[in-house]
BALOBA-1460 file (C-alpha; in Angstrom, 3 decimals):
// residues 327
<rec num="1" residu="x" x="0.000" y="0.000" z="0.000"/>
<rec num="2" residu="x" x="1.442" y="3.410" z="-0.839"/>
<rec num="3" residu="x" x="2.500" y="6.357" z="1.296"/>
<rec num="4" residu="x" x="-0.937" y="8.111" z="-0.691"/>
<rec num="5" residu="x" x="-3.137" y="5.676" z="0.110"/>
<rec num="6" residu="x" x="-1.849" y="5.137" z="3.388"/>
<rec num="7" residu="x" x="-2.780" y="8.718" z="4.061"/>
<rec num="8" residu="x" x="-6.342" y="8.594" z="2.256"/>
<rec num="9" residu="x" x="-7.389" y="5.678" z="4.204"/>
<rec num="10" residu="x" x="-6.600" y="7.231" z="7.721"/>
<rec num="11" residu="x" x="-8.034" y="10.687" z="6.740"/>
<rec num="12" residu="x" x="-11.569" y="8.520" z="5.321"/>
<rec num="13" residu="x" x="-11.151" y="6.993" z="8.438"/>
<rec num="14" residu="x" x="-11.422" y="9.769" z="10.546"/>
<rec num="15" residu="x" x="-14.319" y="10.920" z="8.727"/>
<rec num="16" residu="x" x="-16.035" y="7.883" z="9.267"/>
<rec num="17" residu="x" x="-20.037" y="7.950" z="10.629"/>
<rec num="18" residu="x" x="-20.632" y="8.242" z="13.783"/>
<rec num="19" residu="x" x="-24.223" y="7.926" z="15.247"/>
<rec num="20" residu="x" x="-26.211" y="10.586" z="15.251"/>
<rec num="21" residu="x" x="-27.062" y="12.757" z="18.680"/>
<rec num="22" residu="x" x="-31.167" y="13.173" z="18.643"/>
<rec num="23" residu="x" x="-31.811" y="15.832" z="16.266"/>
<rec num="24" residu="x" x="-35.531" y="16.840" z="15.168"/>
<rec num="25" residu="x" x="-35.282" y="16.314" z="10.963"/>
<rec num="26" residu="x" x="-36.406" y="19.354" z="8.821"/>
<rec num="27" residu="x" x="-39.845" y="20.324" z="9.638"/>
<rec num="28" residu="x" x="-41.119" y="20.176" z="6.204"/>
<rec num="29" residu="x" x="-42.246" y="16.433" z="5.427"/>
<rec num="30" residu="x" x="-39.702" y="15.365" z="7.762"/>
<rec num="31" residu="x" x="-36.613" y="14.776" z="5.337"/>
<rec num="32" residu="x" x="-34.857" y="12.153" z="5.664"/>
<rec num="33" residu="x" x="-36.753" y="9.534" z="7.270"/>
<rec num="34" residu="x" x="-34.479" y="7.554" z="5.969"/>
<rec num="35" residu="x" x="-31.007" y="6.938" z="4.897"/>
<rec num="36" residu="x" x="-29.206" y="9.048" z="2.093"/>
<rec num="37" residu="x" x="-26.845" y="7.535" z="-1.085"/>
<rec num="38" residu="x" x="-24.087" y="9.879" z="-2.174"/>
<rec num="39" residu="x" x="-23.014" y="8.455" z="-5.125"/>
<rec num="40" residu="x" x="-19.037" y="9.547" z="-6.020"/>
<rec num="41" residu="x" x="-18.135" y="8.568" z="-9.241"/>
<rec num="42" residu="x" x="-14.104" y="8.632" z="-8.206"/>
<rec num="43" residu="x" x="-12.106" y="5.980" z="-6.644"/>
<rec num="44" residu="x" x="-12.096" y="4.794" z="-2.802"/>
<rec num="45" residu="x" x="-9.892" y="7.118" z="-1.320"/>
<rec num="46" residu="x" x="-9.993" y="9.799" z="-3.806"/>
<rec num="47" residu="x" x="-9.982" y="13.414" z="-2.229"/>
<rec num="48" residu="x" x="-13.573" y="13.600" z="-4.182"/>
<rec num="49" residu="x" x="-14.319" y="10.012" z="-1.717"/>
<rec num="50" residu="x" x="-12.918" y="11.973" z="1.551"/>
<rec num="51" residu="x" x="-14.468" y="15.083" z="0.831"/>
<rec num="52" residu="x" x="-17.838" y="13.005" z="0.584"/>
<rec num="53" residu="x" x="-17.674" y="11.290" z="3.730"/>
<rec num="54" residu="x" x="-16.686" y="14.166" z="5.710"/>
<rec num="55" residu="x" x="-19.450" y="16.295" z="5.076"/>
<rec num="56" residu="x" x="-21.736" y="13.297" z="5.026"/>
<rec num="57" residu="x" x="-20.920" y="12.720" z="8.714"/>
<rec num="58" residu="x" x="-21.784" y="16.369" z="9.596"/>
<rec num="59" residu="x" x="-25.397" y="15.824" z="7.353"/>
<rec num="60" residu="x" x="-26.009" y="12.365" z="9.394"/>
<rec num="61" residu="x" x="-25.184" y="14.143" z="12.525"/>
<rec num="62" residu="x" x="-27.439" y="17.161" z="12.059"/>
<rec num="63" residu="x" x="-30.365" y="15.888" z="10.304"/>
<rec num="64" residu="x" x="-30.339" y="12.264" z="12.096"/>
<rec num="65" residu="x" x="-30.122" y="9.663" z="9.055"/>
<rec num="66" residu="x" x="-26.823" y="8.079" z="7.532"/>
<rec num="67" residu="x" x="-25.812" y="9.723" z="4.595"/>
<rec num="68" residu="x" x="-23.990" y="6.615" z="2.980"/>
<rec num="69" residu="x" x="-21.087" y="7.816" z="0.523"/>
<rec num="70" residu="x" x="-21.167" y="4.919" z="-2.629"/>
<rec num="71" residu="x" x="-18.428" y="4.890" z="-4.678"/>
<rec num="72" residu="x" x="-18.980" y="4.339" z="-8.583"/>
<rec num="73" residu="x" x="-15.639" y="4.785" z="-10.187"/>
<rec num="74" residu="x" x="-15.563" y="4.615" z="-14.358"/>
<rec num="75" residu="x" x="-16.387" y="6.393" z="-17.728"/>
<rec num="76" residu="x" x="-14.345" y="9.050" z="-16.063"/>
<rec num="77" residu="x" x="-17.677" y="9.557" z="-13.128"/>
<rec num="78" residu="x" x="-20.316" y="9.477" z="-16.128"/>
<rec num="79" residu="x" x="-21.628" y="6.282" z="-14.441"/>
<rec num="80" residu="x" x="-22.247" y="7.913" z="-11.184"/>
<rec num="81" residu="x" x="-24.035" y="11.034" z="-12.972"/>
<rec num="82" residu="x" x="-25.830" y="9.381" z="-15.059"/>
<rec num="83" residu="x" x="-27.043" y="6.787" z="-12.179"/>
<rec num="84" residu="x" x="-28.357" y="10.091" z="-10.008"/>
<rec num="85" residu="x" x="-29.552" y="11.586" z="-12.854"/>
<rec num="86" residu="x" x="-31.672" y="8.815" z="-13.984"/>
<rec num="87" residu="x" x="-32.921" y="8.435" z="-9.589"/>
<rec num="88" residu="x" x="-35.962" y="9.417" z="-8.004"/>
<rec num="89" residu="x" x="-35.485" y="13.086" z="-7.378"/>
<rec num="90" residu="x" x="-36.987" y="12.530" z="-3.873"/>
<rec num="91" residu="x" x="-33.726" y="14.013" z="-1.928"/>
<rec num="92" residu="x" x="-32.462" y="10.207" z="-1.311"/>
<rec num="93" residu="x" x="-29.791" y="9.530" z="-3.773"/>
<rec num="94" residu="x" x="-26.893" y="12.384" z="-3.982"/>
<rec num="95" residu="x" x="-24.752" y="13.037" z="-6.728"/>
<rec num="96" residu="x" x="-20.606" y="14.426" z="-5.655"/>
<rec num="97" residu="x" x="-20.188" y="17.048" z="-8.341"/>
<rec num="98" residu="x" x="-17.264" y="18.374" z="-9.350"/>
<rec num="99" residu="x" x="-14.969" y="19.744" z="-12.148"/>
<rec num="100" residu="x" x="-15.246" y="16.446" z="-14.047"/>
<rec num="101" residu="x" x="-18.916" y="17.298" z="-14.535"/>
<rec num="102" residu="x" x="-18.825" y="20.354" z="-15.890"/>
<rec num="103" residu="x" x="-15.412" y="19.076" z="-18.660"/>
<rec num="104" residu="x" x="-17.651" y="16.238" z="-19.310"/>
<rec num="105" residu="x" x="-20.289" y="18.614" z="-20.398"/>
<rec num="106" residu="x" x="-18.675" y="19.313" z="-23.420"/>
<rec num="107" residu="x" x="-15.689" y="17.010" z="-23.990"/>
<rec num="108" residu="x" x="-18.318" y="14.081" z="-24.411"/>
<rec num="109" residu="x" x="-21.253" y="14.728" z="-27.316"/>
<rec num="110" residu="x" x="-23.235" y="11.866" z="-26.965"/>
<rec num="111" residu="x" x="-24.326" y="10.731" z="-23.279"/>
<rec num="112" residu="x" x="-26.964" y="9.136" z="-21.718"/>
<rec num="113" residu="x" x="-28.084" y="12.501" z="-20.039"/>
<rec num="114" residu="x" x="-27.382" y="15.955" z="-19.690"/>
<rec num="115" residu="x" x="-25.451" y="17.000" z="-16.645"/>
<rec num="116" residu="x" x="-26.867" y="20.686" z="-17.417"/>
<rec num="117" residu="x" x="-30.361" y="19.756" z="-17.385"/>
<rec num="118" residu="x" x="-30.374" y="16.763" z="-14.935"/>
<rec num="119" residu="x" x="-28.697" y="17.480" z="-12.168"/>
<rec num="120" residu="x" x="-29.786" y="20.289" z="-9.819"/>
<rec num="121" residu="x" x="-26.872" y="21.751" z="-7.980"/>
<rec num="122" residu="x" x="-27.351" y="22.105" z="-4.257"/>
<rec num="123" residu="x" x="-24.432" y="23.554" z="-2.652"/>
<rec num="124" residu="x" x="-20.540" y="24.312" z="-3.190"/>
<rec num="125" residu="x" x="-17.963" y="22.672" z="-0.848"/>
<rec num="126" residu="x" x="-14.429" y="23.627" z="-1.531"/>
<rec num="127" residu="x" x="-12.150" y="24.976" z="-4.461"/>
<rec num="128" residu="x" x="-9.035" y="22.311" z="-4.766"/>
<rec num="129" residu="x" x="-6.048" y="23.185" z="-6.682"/>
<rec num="130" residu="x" x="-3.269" y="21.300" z="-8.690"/>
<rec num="131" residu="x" x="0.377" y="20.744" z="-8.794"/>
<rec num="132" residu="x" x="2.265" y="20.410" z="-11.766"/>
<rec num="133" residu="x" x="4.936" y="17.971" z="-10.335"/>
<rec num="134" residu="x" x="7.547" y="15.942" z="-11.973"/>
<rec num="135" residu="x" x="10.026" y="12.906" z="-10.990"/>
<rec num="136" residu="x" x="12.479" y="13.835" z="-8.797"/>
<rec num="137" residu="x" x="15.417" y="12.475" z="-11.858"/>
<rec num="138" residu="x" x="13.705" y="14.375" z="-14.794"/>
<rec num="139" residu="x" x="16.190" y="17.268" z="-16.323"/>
<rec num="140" residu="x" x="13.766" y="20.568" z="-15.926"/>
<rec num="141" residu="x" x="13.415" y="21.713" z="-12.515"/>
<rec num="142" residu="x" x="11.911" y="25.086" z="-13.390"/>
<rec num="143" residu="x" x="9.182" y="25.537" z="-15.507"/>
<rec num="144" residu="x" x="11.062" y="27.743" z="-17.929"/>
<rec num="145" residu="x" x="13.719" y="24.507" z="-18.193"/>
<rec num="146" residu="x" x="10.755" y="22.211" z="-18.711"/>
<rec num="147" residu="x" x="9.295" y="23.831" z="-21.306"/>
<rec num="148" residu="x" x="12.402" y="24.575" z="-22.834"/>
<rec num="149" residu="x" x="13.035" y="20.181" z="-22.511"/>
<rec num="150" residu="x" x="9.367" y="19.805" z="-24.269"/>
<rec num="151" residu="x" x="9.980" y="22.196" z="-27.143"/>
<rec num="152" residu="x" x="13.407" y="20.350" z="-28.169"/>
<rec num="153" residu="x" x="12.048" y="16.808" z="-27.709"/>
<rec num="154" residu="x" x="8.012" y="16.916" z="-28.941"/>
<rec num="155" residu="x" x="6.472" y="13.991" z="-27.977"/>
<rec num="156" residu="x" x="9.079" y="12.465" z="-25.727"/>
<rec num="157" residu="x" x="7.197" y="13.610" z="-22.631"/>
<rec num="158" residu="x" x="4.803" y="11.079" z="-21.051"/>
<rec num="159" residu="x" x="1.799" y="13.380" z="-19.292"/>
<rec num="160" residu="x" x="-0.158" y="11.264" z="-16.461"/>
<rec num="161" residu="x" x="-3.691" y="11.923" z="-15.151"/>
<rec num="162" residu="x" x="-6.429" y="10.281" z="-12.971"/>
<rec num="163" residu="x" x="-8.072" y="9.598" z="-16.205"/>
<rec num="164" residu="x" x="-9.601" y="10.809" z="-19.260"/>
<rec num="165" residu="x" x="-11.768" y="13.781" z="-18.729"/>
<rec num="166" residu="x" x="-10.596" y="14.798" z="-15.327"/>
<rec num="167" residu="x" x="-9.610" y="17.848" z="-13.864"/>
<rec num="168" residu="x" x="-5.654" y="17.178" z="-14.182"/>
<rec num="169" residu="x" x="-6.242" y="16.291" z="-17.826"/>
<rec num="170" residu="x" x="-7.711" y="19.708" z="-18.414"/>
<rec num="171" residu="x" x="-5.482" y="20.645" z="-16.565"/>
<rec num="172" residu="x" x="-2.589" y="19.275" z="-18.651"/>
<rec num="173" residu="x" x="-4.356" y="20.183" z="-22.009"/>
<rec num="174" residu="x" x="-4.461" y="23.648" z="-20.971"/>
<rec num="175" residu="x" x="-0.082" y="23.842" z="-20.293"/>
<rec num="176" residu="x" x="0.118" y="22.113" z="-23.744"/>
<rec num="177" residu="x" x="-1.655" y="24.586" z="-25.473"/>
<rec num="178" residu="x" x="-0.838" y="27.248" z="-23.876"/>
<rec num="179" residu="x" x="2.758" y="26.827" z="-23.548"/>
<rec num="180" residu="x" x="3.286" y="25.343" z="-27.007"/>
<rec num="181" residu="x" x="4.859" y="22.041" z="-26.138"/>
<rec num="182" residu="x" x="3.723" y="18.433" z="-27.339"/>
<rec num="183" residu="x" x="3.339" y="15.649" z="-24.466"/>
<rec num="184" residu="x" x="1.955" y="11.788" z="-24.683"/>
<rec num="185" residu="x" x="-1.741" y="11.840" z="-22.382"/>
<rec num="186" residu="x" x="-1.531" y="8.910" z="-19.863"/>
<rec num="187" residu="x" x="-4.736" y="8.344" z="-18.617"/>
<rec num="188" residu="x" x="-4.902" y="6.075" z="-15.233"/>
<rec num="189" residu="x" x="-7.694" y="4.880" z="-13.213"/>
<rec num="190" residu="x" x="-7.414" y="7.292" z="-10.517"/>
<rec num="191" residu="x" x="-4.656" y="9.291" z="-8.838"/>
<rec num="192" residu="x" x="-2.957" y="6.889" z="-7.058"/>
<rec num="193" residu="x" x="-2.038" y="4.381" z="-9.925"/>
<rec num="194" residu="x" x="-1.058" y="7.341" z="-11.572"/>
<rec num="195" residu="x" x="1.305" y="9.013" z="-8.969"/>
<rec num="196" residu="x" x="2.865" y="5.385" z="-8.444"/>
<rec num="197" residu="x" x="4.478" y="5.456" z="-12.143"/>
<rec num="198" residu="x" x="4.962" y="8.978" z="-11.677"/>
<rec num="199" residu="x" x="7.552" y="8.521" z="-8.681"/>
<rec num="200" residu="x" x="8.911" y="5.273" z="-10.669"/>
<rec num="201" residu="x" x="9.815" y="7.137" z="-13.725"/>
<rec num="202" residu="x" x="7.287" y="5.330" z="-15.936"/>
<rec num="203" residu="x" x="6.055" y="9.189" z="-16.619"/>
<rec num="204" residu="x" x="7.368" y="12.115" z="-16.476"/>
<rec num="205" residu="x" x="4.803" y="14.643" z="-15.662"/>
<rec num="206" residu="x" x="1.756" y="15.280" z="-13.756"/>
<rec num="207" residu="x" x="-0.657" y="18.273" z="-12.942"/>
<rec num="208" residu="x" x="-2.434" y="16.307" z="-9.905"/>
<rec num="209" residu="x" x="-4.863" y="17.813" z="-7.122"/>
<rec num="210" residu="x" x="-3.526" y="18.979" z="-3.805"/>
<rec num="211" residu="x" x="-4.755" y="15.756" z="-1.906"/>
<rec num="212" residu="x" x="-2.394" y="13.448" z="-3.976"/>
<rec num="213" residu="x" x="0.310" y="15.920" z="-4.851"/>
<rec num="214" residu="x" x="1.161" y="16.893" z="-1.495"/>
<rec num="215" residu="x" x="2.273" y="14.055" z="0.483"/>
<rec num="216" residu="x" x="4.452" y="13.126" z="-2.734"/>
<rec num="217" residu="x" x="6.146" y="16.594" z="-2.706"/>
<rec num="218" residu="x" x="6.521" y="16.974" z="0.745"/>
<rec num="219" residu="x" x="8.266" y="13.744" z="1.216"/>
<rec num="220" residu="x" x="10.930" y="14.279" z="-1.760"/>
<rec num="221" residu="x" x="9.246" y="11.690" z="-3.901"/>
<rec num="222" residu="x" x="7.844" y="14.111" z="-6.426"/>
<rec num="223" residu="x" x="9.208" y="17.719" z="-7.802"/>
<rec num="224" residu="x" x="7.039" y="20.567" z="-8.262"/>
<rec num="225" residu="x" x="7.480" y="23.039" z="-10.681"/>
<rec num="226" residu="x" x="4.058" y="25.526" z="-10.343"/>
<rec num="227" residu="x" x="0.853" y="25.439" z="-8.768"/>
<rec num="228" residu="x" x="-2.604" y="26.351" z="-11.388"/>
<rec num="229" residu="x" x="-3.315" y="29.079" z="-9.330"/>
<rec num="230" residu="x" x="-3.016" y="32.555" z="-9.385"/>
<rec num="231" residu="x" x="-1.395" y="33.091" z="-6.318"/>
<rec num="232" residu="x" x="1.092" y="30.844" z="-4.768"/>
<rec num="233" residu="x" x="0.101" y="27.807" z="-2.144"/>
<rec num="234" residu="x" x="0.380" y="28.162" z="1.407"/>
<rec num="235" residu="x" x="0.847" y="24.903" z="1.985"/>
<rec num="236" residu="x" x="3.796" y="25.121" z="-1.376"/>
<rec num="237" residu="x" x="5.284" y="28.775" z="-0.554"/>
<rec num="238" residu="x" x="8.611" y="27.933" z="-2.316"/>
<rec num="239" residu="x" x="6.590" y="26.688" z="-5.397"/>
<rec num="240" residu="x" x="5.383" y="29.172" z="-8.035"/>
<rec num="241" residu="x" x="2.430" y="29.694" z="-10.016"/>
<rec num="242" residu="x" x="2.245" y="28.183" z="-13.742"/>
<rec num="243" residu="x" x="0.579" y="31.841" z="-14.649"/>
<rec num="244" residu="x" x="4.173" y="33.536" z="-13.723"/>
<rec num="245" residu="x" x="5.749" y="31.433" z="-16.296"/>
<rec num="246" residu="x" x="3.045" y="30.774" z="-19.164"/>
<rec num="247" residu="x" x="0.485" y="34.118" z="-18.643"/>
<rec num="248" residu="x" x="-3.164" y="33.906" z="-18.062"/>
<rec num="249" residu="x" x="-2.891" y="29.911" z="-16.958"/>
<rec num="250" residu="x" x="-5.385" y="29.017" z="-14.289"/>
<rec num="251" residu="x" x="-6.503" y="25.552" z="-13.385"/>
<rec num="252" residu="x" x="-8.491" y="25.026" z="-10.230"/>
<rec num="253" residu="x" x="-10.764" y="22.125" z="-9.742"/>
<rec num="254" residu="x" x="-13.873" y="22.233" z="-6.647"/>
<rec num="255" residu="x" x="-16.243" y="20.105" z="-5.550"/>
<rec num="256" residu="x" x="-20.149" y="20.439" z="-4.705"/>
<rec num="257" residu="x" x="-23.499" y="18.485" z="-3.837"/>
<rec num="258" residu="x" x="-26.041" y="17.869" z="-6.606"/>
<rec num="259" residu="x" x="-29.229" y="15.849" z="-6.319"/>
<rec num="260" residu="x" x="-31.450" y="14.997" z="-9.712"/>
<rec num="261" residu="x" x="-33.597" y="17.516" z="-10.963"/>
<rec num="262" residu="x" x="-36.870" y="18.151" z="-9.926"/>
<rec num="263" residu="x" x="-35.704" y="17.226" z="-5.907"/>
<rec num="264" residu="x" x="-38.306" y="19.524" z="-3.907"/>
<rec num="265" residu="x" x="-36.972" y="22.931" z="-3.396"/>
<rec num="266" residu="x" x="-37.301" y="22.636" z="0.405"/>
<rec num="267" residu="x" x="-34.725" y="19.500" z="0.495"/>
<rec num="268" residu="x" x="-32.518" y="21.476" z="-1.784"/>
<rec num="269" residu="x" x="-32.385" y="24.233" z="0.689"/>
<rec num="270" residu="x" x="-32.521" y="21.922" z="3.831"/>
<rec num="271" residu="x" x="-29.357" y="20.343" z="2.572"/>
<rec num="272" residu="x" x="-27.505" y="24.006" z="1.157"/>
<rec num="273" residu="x" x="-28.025" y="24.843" z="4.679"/>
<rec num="274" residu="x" x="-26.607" y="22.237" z="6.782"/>
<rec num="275" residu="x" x="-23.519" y="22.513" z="3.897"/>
<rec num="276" residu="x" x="-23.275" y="26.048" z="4.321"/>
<rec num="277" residu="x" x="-22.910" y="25.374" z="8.138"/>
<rec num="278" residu="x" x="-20.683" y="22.803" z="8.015"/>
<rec num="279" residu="x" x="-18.291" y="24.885" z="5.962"/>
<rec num="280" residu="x" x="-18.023" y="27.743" z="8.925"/>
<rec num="281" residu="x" x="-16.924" y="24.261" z="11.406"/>
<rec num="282" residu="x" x="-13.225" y="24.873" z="12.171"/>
<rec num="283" residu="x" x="-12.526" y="21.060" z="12.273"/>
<rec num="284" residu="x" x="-14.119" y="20.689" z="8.513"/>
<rec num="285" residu="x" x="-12.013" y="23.586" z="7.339"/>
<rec num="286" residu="x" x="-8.661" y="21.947" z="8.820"/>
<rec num="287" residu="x" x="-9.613" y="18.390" z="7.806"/>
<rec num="288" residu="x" x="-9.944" y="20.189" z="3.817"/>
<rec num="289" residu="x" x="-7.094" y="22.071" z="4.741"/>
<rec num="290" residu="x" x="-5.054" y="19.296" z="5.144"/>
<rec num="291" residu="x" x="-5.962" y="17.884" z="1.750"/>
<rec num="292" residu="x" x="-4.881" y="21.280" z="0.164"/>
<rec num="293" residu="x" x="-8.586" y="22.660" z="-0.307"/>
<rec num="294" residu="x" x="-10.502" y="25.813" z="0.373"/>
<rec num="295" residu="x" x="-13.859" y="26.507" z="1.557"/>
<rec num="296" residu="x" x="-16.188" y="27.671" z="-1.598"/>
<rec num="297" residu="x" x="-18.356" y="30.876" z="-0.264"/>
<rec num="298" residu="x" x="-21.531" y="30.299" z="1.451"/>
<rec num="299" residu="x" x="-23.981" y="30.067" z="-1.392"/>
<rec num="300" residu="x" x="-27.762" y="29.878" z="-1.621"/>
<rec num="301" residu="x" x="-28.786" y="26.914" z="-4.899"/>
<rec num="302" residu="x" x="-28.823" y="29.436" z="-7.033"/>
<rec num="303" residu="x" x="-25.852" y="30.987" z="-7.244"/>
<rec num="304" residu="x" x="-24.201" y="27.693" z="-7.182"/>
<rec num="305" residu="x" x="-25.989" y="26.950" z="-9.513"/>
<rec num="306" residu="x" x="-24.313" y="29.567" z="-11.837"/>
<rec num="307" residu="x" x="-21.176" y="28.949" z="-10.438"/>
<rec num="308" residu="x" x="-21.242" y="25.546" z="-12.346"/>
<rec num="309" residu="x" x="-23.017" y="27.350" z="-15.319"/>
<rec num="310" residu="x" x="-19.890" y="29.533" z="-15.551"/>
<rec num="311" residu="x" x="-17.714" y="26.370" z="-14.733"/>
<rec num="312" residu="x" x="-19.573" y="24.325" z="-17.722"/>
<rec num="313" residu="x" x="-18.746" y="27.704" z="-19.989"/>
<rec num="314" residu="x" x="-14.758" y="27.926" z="-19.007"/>
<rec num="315" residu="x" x="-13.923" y="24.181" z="-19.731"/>
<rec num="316" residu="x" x="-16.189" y="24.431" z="-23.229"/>
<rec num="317" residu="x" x="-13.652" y="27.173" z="-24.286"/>
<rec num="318" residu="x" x="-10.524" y="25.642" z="-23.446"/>
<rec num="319" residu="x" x="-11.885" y="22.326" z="-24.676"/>
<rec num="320" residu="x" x="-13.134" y="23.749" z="-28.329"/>
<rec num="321" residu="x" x="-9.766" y="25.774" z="-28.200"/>
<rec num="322" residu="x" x="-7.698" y="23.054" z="-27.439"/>
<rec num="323" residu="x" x="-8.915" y="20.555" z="-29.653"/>
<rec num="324" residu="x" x="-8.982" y="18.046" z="-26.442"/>
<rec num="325" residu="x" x="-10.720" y="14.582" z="-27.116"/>
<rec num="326" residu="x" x="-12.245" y="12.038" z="-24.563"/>
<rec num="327" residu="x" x="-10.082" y="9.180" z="-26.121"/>
């Protein structure tokens, strides 16, 4: 078991269930009566998997039910969109949104539903960003000397992600086309697989979310060369941002709570409300500290709700821009 997965499994665990303390449910119809599926369509101990069981602890807790986090890794978390979307839209089954959704919008034409129209955003949870992070042996240890390594060998770079579609394939896309270089995509099933070869040599590069990169970086088994945001890391201070280097990059992916459209408006706001309060707990904002996340604001469904709108609008640029393809 690896150093990563070590990690995810102890941080899961701590953000394991516990049973609730009697708590009258939400007045109207008495939601839940019953227990909840959130349905993640990332791997077991993905940040997107952590993320989901720590915030469903603090929704069993204050509304009395289990909130049961289901993992349904594949087609790059189509499977576990497209299973909410096609579920009763009575507030029991739970979709974890994220930045995948809103690539997915456009990267993939034909689907068996539309993430736009069937899935009801609910409430924001944190903004993660992503490391661009090399193997320790690899020649460039600046991003100037990386790109400078890409230009004069095209093609002779292999570029890891958690899979086809993701944020750190977007995220990769992005660097290629915006700094002019040429790199192979390898797309693994999940971060960890992917991080494994990465410290082994087997690939070269990897833009990877803070939960993965960190540990890897921190313990000298990784490089990193920027961070996707616009300001530098507090948890990387020594590491600068891509944008310094290659101007106007940005790359930052976030996670949220959906539910399938047409979920009764007071269950949308009963749950955007015990979100929104479990954001302002100090031990939720270390735990997504820890993984390298921020808070999102406080935000009512609606404004989420355009936050993924403008989300779904970003990645449809860079994608039709880009020229990226699903496979």
């Amino acid at each position: 078991m690896t150093h990563t997965r070590r990690r995810f499994m102890k941080l899961a665990g701590a953000a394991a269930f516990v049973p609730a303390a009697p708590y009258i449910a939400d007045a109207q119809g008495g939601y839940p009566n019953r227990s909840v599926h959130w349905i993640v369509g990332q791997a077991a101990g993905s940040s997107s998997d952590i993320t989901a069981r720590l915030i469903g602890q603090w929704l069993s807790e204050k509304l009395s039910q289990q909130f049961v986090v289901e993992v349904r890794p594949g087609a790059t978390g189509n499977i576990a969109t497209e299973f909410v979307a096609r579920a009763a839209p009575d507030g029991y089954t739970l979709l974890l949104m994220n930045a995948q959704n809103t690539i997915n919008a456009t990267l993939y034409e034909k689907l068996g539903f539309d993430f736009a129209r069937d899935i009801a955003p609910v409430a924001g949870i944190d903004r993660v960003p992503l490391v661009m992070e090399v193997t320790p042996s690899f020649q460039a240890k600046t991003i100037p000397e990386f790109i400078a390594y890409a230009k004069a060998n095209p093609g002779k770079i292999n570029m890891a992600s958690a899979g086809i579609g993701g944020p750190q394939h977007a995220a990769g896309e992005l660097f290629k086309f915006m700094a002019g270089v040429d790199m192979v995509h390898v797309p693994y099933r999940g971060s960890t697989p992917a991080v494994t070869d990465l410290i082994s040599g087997q690939v070269q590069v990897m833009f990877d979310v803070t939960p993965t990169a960190l540990p890897q970086v921190k313990n000298g088994a990784t490089w990193a060369l920027g961070v996707s945001t616009v300001d530098r890391l507090p948890a990387l201070p020594d590491v600068p941002p891509i944008g310094d280097f290659v101007k106007g990059y940005e790359a930052v992916a976030w996670v949220g709570l959906g539910a399938p459209k047409g979920t009764p408006p007071e269950i949308v706001e009963t749950l955007n409300k015990q979100v929104n309060a479990a954001l302002l707990d100090a031990t939720i904002q270390k735990r997504l500290a820890d993984l390298g996340a921020t808070t999102l604001p406080q935000m009512p469904p609606a404004e989420f709700a355009k936050y993924v709108a403008d989300d779904i609008a970003k990645w449809a640029k860079m994608i039709k821009a880009t020229g990226m393809k699903p496979g």
